[in-house]
N, C-alpha and C positions, 0 to 999 in steps of 0.2 A: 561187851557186844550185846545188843539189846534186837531180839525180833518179832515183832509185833503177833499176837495169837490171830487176831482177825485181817483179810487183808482192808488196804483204804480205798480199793477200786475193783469193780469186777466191771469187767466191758467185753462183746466181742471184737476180738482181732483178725485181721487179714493178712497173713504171711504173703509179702510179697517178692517175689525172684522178676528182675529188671522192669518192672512197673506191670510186672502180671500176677494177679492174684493165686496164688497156686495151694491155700487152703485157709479155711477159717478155724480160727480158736473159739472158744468160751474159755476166757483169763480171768485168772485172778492175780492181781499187783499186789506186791506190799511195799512201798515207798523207803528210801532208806530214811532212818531218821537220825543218826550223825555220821561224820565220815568211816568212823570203825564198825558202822553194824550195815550192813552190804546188803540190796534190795531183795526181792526174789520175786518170780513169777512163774506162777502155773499154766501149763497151757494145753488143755483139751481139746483134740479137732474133733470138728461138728459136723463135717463132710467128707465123704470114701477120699480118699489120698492112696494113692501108692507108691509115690513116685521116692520116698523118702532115701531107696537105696540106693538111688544113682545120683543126688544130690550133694552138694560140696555144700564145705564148712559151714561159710560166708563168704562175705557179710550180706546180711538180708533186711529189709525194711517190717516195720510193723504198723497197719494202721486200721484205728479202732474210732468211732462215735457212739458215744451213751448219750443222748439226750443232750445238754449245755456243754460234756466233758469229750475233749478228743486228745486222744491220746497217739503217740507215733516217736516211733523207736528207730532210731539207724546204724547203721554197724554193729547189727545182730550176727553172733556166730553161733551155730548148734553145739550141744556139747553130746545130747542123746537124746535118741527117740525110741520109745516104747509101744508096744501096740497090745490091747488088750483084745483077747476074742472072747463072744459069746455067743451060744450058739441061736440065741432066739434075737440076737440083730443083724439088721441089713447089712451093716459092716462094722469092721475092729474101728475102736476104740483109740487112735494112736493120742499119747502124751508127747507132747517135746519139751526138753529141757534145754534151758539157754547156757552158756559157756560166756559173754561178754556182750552188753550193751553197751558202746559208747557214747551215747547221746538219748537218755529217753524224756520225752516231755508231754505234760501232760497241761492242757490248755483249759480251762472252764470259763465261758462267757454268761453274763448276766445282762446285756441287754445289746441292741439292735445298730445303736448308734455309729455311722458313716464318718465322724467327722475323726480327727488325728487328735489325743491329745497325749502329754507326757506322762514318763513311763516312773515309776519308781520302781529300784533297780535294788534288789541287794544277794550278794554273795553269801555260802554256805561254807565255811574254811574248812582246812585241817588243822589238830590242836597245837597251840603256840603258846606259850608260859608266857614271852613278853608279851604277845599283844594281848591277854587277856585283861581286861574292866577290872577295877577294884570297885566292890559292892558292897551293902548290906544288907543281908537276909533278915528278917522276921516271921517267925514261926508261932503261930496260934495256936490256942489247944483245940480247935475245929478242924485242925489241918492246914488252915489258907495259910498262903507262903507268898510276902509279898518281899521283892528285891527292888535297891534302890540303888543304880548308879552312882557310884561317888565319884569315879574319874575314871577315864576312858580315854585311848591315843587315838590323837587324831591328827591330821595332817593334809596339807593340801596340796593336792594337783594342780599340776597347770593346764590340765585340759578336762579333768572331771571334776573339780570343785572341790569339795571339804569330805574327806573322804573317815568314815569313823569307826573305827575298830569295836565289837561291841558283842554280846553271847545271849544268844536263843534258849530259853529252857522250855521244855515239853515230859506230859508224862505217856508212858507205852506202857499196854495191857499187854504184856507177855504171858501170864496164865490167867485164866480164870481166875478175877476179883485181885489180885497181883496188879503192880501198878510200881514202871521204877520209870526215876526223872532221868532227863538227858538234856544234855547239856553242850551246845552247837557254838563256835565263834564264830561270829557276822562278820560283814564289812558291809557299810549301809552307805550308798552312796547320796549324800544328802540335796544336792541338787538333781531335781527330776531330768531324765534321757529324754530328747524328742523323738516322738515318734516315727519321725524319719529319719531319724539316727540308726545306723546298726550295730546291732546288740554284739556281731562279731568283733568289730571296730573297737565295742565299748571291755568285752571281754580281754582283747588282746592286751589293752592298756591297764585291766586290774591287773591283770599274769605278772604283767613287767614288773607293776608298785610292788606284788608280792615279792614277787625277786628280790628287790630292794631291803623289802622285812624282813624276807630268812636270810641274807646276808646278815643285817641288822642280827639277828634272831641267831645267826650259825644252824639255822635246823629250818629246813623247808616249807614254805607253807605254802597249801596249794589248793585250787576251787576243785569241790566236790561237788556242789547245785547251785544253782542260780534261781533267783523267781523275782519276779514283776509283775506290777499291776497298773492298771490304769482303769477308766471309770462304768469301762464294759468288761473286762478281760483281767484274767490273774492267769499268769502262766508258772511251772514249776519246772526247769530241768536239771537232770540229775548226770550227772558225765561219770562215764565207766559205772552203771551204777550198779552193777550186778558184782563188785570187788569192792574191798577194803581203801581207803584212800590212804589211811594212816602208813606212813614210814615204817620197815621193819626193826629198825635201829633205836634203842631210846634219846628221848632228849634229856640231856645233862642238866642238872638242877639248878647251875650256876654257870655258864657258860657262856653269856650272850657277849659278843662284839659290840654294842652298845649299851651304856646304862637308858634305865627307863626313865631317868629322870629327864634326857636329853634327844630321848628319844623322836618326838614328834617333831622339835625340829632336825634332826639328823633326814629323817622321810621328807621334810618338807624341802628341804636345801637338796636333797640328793634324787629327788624327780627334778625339781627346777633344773640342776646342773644336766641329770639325762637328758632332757626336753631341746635342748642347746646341741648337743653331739648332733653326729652326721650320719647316717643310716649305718655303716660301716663302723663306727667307731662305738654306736649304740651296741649293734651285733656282736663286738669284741666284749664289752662290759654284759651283756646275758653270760657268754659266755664263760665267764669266769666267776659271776655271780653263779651259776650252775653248777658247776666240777668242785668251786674252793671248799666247800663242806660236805660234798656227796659221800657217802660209803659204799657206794653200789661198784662193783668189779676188786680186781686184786690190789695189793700194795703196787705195783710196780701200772695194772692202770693207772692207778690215782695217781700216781706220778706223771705220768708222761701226761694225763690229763692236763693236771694242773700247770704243769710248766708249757705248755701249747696255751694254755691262755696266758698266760705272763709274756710270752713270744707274741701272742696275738696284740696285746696292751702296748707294748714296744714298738710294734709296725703302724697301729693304725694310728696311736698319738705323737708317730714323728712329726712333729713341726717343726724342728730345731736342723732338719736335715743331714739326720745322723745313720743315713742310709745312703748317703750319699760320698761321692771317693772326690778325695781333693784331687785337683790339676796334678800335682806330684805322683800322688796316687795310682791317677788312672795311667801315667807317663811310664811308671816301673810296672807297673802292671803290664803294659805292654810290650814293654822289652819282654819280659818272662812269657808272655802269649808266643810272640815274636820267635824266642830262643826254644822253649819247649816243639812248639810245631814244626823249625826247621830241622830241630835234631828228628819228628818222628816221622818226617817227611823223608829223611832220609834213612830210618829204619824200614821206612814202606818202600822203599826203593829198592832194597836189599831180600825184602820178603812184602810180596804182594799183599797176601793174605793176613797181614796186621790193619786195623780199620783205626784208622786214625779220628772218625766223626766222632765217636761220645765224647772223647778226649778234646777234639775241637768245642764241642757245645759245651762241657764245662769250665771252657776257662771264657768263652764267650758269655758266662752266666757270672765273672767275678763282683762283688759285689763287698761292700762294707761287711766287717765282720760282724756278730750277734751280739757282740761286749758290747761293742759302737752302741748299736743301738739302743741295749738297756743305759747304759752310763746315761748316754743322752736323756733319757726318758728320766731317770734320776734325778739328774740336775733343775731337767726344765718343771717336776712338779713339786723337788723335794722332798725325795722320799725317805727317811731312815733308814741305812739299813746295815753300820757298822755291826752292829749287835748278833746279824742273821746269819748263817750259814753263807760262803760267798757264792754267786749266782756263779761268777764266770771266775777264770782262773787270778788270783792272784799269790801273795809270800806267805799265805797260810799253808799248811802241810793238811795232805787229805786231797780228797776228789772234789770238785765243785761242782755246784749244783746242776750245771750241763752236760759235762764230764757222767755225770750219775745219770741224766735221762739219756744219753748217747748206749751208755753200755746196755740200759735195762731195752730199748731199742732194738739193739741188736742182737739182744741173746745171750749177752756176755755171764759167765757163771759168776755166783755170790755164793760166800760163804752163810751160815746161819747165825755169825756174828754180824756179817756184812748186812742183811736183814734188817738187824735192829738199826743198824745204825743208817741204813735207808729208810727206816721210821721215823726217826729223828729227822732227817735231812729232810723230810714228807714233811714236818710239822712247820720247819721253818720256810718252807720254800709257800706253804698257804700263810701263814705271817706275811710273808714279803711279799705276794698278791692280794691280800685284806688290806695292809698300805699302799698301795699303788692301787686300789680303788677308792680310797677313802683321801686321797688326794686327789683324783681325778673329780670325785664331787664335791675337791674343795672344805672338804674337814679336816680338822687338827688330829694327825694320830692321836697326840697325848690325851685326845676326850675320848680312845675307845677303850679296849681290855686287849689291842694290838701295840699298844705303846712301848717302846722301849723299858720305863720302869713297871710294868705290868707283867711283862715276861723276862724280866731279870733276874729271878730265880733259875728259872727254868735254863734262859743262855749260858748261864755263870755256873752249874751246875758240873760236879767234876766229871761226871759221867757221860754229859753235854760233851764237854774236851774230848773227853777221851773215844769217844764215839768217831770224831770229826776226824783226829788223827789215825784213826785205825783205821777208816776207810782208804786206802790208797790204791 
């Protein structure tokens, strides 16, 4: 974590509460300069204030011009405010100190011009081992340090063009004559943005790609700045820039769901295939691109997470109409509608105060079973999944993988053997949603590190067994 000794901007600010200026700063910024080393800003008021003690958190706006540079901040929240007295000023002194900026940008113009032209656009990541550039550094006995590209993943959108994964290096004067490098992963979007394009628009669609990478990647990658230029204006924004962006969790040294060798096209095939889905069926695959690697909550979250999106994959990609109850089906279903209601019909006869409706709305709600559905989604993308832990009940002995999100649901107690062996059952149940996305975009399991012979050890594994059967 690296923070700069001097700031990069000193400008006055304007704290504003609902579009009313309610005090001015004299700030000093310090920009962040990679996702791990988190910005700061000082902020000195210049005019009597008092109001500070009857003020809420946030969120508040900031807005400042220096000359070419305008700066403005949104979803500011307070974290403390101090007030200095002296006795020979008009008035105290107050500092405030911020708690979270989610948006701060800082804009500098170089010239006049009215007309629109395109915008080059690139992204500030968080750190990723796969998508990092292989380089060549050379090192002088003067100092100079020049780096040369050797190859870099790249891949193409089908709405932002050739999109290239690539790394920033900058040096920070953190003491006095003190000078350490840093070192930022880009994403450089190679065809220029029109300037009637929006940068919202344009943002929402890198999120997605990234989605796609830390899937690829098993470990999240996420935009921490953004900045653009075009032939009057360079803008720079920093999101949440006042925190860490980096993951608390490490990323594993060898663990990615894709080789790099196959990588750029894995991104290229698997935005084409998102591009094609239906707003809904997009929404299922975020979904599961988001939970299938997370660590954030307990074991038994992470469970029910991940099997809510494998349930979500199942629904939205029925096209095989495996949600649906054949003629036989719905025929005995209705005798048992039929039989159940006359028998409670006549309990309610017997005693009033028995309420027959919930009873009536759940069987009005029968519907195909949740097997139905996954089998179907099985077949119609080919998914593998003899190997995995079974989803839904079948002649293997043990709980299945529904059965386990049912109980953890409800509250049902676990032993601290039962534990491990719902880690276990956690490990296969993300296996058999990493296939069932990687079929949905149309890739061969056997080309990722989810294939059947990839995790062969690990299934066959006698402790695997034994795990599986003692869950019961």
């Amino acid at each position: 974590m690296f923070t700069a000794e001097k700031p990069s901007l000193r400008i006055d600010l304007q704290l504003l509460v609902d579009s009313v200026v309610a005090a001015e700063f004299d700030a000093a910024v310090w920009e962040p300069v990679d996702a791990n080393s988190p910005g700061r800003m000082e902020l000195a008021c210049t005019t009597p204030f008092d109001a500070f003690a009857v003020m809420a958190a946030g969120p508040y706006q900031l807005r400042g011009v220096l000359g070419n540079t305008t700066l403005t901040a949104d979803g500011v929240w307070l974290k403390a405010f101090e007030r200095e007295h002296h006795p020979d000023r008009r008035h105290a002194r107050p500092t405030l100190y911020l708690d979270q900026i989610y948006e701060l940008d800082i804009t500098q113009r170089y010239g006049s011009g009215s007309e629109e032209h395109c915008r080059e656009v690139e992204y500030f990541l968080t750190p990723c081992k796969l998508l990092n550039p292989a380089s060549m550094v050379e090192r002088h006995p003067n100092g100079q340090v020049n780096r040369t590209a050797i190859h870099r993943i790249e891949c193409q959108h089908p709405h932002l063009g050739l999109l290239a994964f690539d790394q920033r290096h900058g040096l920070v004067e953190t003491e006095p004559g003190v000078r350490s490098e840093t070192t930022t992963l880009a994403l450089i979007l190679n065809r220029p943005v029109s300037a009637s394009a929006s940068l919202e628009e344009v943002d929402t669609a890198v999120r997605e790609a990234l989605l796609v990478a830390g899937f690829a990647a098993r470990y999240p990658t996420r935009v921490w700045g953004r900045q653009w230029a075009d032939r009057n204006t360079v803008s720079r924004t920093y999101f949440q820039a006042l925190s860490s962006w980096t993951p608390h969790w490490p990323q594993p040294p060898r663990d990615e769901l894709i080789p790099k060798a196959v990588l750029s096209n894995f991104l290229t095939q698997a935005l084409a295939a998102a591009a094609k889905l239906s707003a809904n069926q997009r929404e299922s695959i975020r979904q599961a691109l988001m939970v299938v690697h997370s660590q954030h909550g307990t074991l038994e979250d992470q469970f029910r997470s991940v099997f809510s999106a494998l349930e979500g994959l199942c629904v939205e990609f029925d096209d095989s109409g495996g949600q649906r109850l054949s003629a036989a089906e719905r025929a005995r279903n209705r005798k048992i509608r039929q039989a159940v209601l006359h028998a409670l019909n006549a309990l309610k006869a017997s005693d009033p105060s028995i309420d027959v409706g919930p009873t009536q709305r759940r069987l009005d709600r029968i519907g195909a079973p949740p097997d139905r559905r996954f089998r179907s989604f099985i077949e119609a993308f080919d998914v593998p999944v003899a190997d995995l832990w079974p989803a839904y009940r079948d002649e293997s002995p043990g709980l299945d993988l529904y059965s386990i999100r049912n109980r953890l649901s409800h509250g049902a107690p676990f032993s601290e053997t039962d534990m491990n062996s719902i880690h276990v059952a956690l490990e296969h149940l993300k296996l058999l949603v990493e296939r069932c996305v990687l079929r949905i975009f149309g890739w061969d399991v056997s080309a990722s590190d989810a294939s059947p012979t990839s995790v062969s050890s690990f299934m066959s594994s006698n402790a695997t067994q034994q795990y599986r059967a003692a869950l019961v």
